[in-house]
C-alpha positions as CSV (number, residue, x, y, z in Angstrom):
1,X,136.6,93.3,180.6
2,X,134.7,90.0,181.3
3,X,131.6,89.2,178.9
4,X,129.0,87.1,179.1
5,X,127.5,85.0,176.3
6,X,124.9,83.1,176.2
7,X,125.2,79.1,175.4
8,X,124.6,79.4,172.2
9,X,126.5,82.5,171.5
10,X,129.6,80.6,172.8
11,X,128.9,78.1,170.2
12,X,128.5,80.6,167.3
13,X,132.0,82.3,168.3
14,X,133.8,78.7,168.6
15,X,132.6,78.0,165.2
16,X,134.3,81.0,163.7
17,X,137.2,80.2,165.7
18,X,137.0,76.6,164.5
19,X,136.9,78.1,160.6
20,X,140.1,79.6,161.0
21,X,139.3,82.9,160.0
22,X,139.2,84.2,163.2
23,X,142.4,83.3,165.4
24,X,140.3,83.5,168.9
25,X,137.2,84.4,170.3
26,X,138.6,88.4,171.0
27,X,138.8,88.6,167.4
28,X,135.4,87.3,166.3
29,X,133.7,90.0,169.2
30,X,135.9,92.7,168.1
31,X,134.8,91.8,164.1
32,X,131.0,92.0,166.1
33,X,131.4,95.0,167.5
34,X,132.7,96.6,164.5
35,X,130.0,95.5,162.4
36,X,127.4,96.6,164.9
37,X,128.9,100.0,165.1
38,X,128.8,100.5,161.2
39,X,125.4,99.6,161.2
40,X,124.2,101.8,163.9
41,X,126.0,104.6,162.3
42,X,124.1,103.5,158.6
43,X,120.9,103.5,160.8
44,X,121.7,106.9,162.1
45,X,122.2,108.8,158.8
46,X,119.2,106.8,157.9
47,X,117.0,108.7,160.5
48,X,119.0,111.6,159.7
49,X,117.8,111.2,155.9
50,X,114.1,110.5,157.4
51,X,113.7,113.3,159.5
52,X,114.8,115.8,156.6
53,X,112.3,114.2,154.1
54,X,109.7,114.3,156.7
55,X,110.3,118.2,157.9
56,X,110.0,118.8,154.2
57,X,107.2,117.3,153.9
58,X,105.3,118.9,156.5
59,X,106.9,122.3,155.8
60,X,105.2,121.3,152.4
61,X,101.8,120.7,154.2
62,X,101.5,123.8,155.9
63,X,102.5,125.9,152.5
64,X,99.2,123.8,151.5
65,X,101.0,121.6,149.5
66,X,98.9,118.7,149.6
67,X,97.3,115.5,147.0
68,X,93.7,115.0,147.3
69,X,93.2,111.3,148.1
70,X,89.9,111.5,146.1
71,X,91.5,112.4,143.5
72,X,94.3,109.7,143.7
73,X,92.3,107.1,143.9
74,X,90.3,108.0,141.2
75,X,93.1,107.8,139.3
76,X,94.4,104.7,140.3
């Protein structure tokens, strides 16, 4: 597999590289790509997490579960 980076992505690998924490550029894309699939699965359980507080809510909206903005305000 052949990837291309921009100019300045090139740059940002060789300086990890150049740090010695990463022994090649593999290694700093493979440390990438691991990061960016931890964070799309922390997204995902996000949206999971989202979409069950928002079917609760409207489940709770159409038992007529509801706060009267007038009210709220008023007390604010």
């Amino acid at each position: 597999m052949n990837v291309s980076l921009t100019p300045e992505l090139e740059e940002f690998v060789a300086a990890k590289v150049k740090t010695r924490r990463y022994t090649s550029a593999s290694e700093v894309v493979r440390e990438a790509l691991r990061l960016l699939e931890e964070h799309e699965k922390i997204r995902a359980a996000q949206l999971a997490e989202f979409q069950v507080e928002l079917d609760h809510r409207l489940a709770a909206l159409d038992r007529g579960e509801h706060v009267d903005p007038a009210r709220v305000r008023a007390e604010l």
